[in-house]
C-alpha positions as CSV (number, residue, x, y, z in Angstrom):
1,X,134.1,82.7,65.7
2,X,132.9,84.9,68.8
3,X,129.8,83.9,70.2
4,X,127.3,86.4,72.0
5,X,127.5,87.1,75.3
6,X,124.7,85.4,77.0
7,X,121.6,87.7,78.4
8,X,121.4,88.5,81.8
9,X,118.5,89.5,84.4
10,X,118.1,90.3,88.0
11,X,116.7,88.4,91.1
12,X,115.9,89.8,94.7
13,X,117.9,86.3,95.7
14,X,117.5,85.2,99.9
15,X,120.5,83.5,100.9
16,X,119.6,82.5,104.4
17,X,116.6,82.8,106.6
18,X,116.3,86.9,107.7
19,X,119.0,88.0,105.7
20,X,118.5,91.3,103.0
21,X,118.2,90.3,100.1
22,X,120.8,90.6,97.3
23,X,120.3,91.5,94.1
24,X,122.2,88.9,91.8
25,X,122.2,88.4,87.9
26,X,121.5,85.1,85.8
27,X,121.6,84.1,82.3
28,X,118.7,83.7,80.5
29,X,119.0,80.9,78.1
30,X,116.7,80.0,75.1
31,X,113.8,77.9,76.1
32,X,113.2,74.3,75.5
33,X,110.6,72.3,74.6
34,X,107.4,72.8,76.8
35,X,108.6,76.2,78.5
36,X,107.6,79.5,78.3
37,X,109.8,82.4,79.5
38,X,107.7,85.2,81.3
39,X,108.9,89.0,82.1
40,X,107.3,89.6,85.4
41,X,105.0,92.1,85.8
42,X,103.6,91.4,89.4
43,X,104.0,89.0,92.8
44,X,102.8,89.1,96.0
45,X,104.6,88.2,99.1
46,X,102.5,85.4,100.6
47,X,102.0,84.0,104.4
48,X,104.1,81.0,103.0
49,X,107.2,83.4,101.6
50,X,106.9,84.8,105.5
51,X,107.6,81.7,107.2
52,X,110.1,80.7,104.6
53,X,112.2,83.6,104.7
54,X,111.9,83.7,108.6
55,X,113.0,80.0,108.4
56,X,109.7,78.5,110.2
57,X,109.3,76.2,106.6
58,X,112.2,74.3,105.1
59,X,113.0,75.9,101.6
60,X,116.1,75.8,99.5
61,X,118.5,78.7,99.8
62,X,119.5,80.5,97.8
63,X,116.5,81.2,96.8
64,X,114.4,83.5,95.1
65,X,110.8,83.9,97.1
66,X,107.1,84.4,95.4
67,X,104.6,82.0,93.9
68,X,102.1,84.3,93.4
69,X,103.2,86.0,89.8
70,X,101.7,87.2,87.1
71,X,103.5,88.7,83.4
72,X,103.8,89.3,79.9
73,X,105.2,86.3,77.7
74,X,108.4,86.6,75.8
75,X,109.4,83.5,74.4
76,X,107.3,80.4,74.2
77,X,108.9,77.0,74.0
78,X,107.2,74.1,71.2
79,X,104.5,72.3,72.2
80,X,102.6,75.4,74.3
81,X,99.5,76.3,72.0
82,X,96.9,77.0,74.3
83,X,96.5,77.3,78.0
84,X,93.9,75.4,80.3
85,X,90.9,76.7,78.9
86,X,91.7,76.0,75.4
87,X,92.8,80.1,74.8
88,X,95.5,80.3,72.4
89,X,98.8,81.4,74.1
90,X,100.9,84.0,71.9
91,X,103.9,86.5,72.9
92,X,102.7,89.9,74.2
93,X,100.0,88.0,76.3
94,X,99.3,88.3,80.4
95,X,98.9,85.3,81.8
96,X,99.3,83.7,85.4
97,X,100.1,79.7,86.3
98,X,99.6,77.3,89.1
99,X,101.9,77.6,91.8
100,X,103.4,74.1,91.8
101,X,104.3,71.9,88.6
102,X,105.2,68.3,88.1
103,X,105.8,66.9,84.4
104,X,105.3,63.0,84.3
105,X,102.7,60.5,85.1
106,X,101.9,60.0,89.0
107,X,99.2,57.7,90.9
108,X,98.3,60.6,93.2
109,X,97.0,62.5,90.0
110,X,95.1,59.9,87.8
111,X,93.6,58.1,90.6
112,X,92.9,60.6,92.9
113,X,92.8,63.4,91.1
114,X,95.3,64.9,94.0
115,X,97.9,66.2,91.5
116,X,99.5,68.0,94.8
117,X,100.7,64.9,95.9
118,X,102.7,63.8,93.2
119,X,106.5,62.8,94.6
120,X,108.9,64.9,93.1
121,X,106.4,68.2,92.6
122,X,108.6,71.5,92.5
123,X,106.7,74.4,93.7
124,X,107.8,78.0,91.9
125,X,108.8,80.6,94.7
126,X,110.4,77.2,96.8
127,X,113.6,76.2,94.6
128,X,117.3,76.7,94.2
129,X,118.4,79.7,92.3
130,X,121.4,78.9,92.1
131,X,120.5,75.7,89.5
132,X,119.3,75.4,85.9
133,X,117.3,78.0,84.9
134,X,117.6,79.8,88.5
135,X,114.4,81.8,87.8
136,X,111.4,79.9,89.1
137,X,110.0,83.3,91.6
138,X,108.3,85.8,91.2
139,X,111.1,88.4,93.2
140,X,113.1,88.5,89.5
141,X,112.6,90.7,86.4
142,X,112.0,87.3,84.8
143,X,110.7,83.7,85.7
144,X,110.4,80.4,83.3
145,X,107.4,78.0,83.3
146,X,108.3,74.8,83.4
147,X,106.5,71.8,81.7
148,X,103.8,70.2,83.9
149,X,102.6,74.1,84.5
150,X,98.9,75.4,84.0
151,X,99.1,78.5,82.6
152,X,95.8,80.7,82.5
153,X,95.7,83.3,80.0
154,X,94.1,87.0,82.0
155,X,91.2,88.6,80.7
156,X,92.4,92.4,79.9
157,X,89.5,94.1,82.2
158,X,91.4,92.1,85.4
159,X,93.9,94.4,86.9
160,X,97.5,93.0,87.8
161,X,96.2,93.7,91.5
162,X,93.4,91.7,91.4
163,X,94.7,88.8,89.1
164,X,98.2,88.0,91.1
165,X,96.3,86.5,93.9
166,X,94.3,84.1,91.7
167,X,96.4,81.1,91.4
168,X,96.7,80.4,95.4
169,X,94.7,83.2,97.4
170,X,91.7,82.8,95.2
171,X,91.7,79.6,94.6
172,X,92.1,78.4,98.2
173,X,88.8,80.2,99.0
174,X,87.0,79.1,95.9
175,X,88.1,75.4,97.3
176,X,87.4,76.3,100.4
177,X,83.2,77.9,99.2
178,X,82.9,74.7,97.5
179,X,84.2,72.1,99.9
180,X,81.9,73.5,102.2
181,X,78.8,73.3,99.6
182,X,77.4,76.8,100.5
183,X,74.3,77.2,98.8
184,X,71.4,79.6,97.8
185,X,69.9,80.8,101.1
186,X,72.6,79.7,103.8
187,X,74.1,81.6,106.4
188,X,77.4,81.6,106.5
189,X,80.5,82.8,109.3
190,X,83.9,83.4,109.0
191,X,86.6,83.8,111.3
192,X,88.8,86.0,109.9
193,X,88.6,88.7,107.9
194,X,91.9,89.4,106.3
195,X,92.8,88.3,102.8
196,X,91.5,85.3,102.1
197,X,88.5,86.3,104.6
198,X,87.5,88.6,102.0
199,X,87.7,86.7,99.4
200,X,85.7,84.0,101.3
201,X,82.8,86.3,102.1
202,X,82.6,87.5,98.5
203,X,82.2,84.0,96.9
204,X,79.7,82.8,99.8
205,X,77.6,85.6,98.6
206,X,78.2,84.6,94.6
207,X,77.1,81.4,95.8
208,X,73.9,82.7,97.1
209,X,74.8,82.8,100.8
210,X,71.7,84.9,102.6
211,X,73.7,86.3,105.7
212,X,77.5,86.3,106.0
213,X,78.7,87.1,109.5
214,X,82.7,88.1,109.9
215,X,84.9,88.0,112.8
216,X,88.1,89.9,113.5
217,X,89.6,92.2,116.0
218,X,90.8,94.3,113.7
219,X,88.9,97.3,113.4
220,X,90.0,98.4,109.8
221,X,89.3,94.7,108.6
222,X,85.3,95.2,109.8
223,X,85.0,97.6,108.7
224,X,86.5,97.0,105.4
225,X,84.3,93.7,104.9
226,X,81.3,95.4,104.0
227,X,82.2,96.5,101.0
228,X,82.8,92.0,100.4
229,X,79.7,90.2,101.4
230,X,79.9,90.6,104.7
231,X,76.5,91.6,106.1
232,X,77.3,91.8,110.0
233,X,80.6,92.0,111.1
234,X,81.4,91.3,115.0
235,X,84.6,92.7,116.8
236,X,85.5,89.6,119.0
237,X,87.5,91.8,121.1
238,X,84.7,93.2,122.6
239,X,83.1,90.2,123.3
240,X,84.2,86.9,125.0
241,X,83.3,83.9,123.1
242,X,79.8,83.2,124.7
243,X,78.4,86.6,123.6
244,X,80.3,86.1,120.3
245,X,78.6,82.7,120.0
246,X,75.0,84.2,121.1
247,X,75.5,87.1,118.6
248,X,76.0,84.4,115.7
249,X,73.1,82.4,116.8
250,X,70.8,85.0,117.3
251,X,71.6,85.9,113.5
252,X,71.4,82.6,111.8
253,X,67.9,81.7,113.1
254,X,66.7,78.7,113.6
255,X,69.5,76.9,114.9
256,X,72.9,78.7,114.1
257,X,75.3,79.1,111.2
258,X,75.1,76.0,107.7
259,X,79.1,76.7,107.0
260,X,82.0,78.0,109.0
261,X,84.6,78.8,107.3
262,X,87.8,79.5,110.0
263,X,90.8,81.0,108.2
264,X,92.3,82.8,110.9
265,X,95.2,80.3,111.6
266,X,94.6,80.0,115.7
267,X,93.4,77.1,116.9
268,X,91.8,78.2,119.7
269,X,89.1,79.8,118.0
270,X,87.7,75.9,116.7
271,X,85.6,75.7,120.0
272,X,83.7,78.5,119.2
273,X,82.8,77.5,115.4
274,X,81.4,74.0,117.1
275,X,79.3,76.1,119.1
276,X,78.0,78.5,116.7
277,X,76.7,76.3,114.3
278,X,73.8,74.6,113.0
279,X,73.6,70.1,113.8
280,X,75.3,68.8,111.2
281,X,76.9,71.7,109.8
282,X,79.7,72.3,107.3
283,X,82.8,73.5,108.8
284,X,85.9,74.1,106.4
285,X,89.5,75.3,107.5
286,X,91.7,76.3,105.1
287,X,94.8,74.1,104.7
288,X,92.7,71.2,106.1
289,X,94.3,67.9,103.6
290,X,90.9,66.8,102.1
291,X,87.0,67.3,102.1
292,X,84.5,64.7,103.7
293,X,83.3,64.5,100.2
294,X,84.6,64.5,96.9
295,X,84.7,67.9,95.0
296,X,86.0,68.8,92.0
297,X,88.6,70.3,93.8
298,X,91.3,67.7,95.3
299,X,91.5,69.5,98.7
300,X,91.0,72.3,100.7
301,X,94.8,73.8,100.0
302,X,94.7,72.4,96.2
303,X,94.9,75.3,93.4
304,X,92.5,75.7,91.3
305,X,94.5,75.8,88.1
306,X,95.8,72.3,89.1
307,X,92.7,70.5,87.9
308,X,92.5,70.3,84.1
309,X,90.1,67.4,83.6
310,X,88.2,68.2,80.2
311,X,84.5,67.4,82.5
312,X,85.4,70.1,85.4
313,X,86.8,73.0,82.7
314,X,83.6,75.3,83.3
315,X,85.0,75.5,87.1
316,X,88.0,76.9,86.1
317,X,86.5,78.8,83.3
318,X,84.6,81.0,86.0
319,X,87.5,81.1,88.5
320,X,89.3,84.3,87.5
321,X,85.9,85.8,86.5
322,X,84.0,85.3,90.1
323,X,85.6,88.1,92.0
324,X,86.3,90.6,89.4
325,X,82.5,90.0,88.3
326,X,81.2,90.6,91.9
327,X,83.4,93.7,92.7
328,X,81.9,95.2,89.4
329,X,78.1,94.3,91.1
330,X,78.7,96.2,93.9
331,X,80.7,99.1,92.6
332,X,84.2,98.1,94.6
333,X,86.8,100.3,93.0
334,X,90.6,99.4,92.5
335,X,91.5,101.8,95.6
336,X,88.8,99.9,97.8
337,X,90.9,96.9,97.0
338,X,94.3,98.3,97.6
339,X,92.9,99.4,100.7
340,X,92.1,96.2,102.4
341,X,95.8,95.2,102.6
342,X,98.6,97.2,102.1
343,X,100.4,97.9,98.9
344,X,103.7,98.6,98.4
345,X,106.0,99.2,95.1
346,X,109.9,99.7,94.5
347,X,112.0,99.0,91.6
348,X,114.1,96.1,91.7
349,X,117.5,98.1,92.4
350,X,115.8,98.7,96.0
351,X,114.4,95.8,96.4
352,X,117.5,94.9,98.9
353,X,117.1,97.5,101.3
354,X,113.6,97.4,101.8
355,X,112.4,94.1,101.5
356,X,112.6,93.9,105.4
357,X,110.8,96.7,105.7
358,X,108.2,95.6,103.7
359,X,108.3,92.0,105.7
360,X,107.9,93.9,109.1
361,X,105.5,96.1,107.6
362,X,103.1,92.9,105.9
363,X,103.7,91.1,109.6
364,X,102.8,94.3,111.7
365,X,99.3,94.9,109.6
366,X,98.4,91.2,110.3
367,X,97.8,89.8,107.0
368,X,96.4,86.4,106.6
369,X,98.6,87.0,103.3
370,X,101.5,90.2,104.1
371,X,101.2,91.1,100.5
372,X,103.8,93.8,98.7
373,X,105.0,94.0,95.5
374,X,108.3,93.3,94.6
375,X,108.5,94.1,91.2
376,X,106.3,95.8,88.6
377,X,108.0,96.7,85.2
378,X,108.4,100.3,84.3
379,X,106.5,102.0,87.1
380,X,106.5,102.2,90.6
């Protein structure tokens, strides 16, 4: 009796740090209990898949690179019902999930409520292709979701360019927003203006921030910001840091800045945040390990999918609503967004030959996040 040959898809697969990429096939099997099998419709190309595939983080080769993925399910495993807001999951539907997954119980997570912590945790974008079911990235035509996932069913009226972000860029920032408690009336300053600097000045203002300063030295990135929150934006290449400190002060009467938020990555720029702020200010940094105080999200560089506690679910019930609902507020269109990184599409049978020109071209812009697409089904 002949059996059928076994389904096959393709992944953009790294085999060693800057390398092309080679475009390899896999079987896709049938999926067990607590897995869902997703066709990929978006992924970005993160800061984090960067330094991995320039070999500045340890990750396992080969590999196949992106975390931040969205797409359309096609097979749902038993036991997946509903996602983390209690939606009901079906085939056909767009959904996104955290970026790291662990299935089993784990101190870190029921005592601390630091899920991210958990020994073991596999992170999707940062395993082996080459074992069982070798599709855990986003740079393939298909990925599975694992068990110990949190999967969020997308709302139709989010576009696949505004929702692949939400599962780490998005909800860094909206950790980051909270951690640093901004509130109705404060005055907020971020350093940086890239990605998640955008993002940042956007929910600050949600929040009911009154003034939001940005600093860059990128002119396109000032002037860029206005169109997020950002009510005065401050070239720091013009100024040295005393003047840039005098600026911020002058603007955030009486006594300086309530939150500084510094997601810029360079160290060097800390001195300046200590001097622009209010006493006993709130200063955040995004990958700082934990909060001074406890929030209801585990730390600064936790996701926000990964908390799921039954008391915290309107959090996460606002999350993928709290950008989309602002652009619509101040009439940002899709191209606006587009605009304030670059975008770039190919189908997957050229995904070898220009994913390093799409690396360069993400490093050259100087992304917080390089972001490109590597993927999108049935368009370019």
């Amino acid at each position: 009796m002949s059996t059928a040959p076994a389904r096959m898809a393709t992944a953009a697969v790294y085999e060693a740090p800057n390398t092309l990429f080679v475009l390899k096939q896999f079987p896709l099997r049938p999926v067990r209990h607590g897995e869902v099998l997703v066709r990929v419709s978006m992924s970005t190309i993160c800061r984090s898949d960067i330094h991995s595939y320039e070999g500045r983080r340890p990750n396992p080769c080969p590999g196949i690179l992106g975390h931040e993925i969205i797409g359309v399910i096609e097979e749902i495993g038993e036991d997946i019902e509903r996602d983390m807001r209690g939606e009901p999951l079906n085939i056909g539907d767009r959904i996104t999930w955290s970026e790291y997954f662990f299935d089993g119980q784990c101190y870190y997570r029921e005592v601390h409520d630091m899920p991210q912590k958990c020994q073991g945790i596999r992170k999707y974008g940062h395993d082996l292709a080459a074992a069982d079911p070798h599709f855990l990235g986003g740079f393939a035509e298909y990925c599975y979701i694992l068990p110990g996932t949190w999967i969020l069913k997308l709302p139709p009226d989010l576009s696949d360019e505004e929702g692949t972000p939400l599962n780490c860029g998005v909800a860094t920032m909206a950790s980051v927003t909270e951690a640093a408690e901004i509130g109705l009336g404060d005055a907020v300053v971020i350093q940086g203006l890239g990605l998640l600097g955008l993002y940042g000045a956007a929910m600050a203002k949600a929040r009911g921030a009154r003034c939001v300063i940005g600093l860059d030295a990128v002119r396109d990135r000032l002037k860029i910001a206005k169109k997020f929150g950002v009510d005065h934006a401050i070239d720091i290449s013009c100024s040295g840091a005393q003047s840039v400190v005098a600026q911020v002060r002058t603007l955030c009467p009486p006594d300086g800045a309530d939150a500084v938020i510094e997601v810029c990555g360079a160290p060097d720029v800390v001195p300046l945040a200590d001097a622009a702020h209010r006493r006993a200010l709130r200063t955040r940094r995004s990958g700082q390990s934990r909060s001074s105080r406890r929030s209801s999200m585990p730390s600064l560089r936790s996701k926000i999918w990964m908390r799921l506690s039954r008391r915290r679910q309107s959090v996460q019930c606002s999350v993928p609503r709290l950008f989309h609902d602002w652009r619509d507020r101040n009439a940002v269109t899709e191209a606006q967004l587009q605009s304030a990184r670059p975008l770039y599409r190919w189908p997957m049978d050229r995904a070898s030959r220009r994913s390093i020109i799409c690396f360069d071209q993400s490093v050259q812009h100087g992304e917080d996040r390089g972001r490109s697409i590597g993927r999108r089904s049935g368009r370019r």
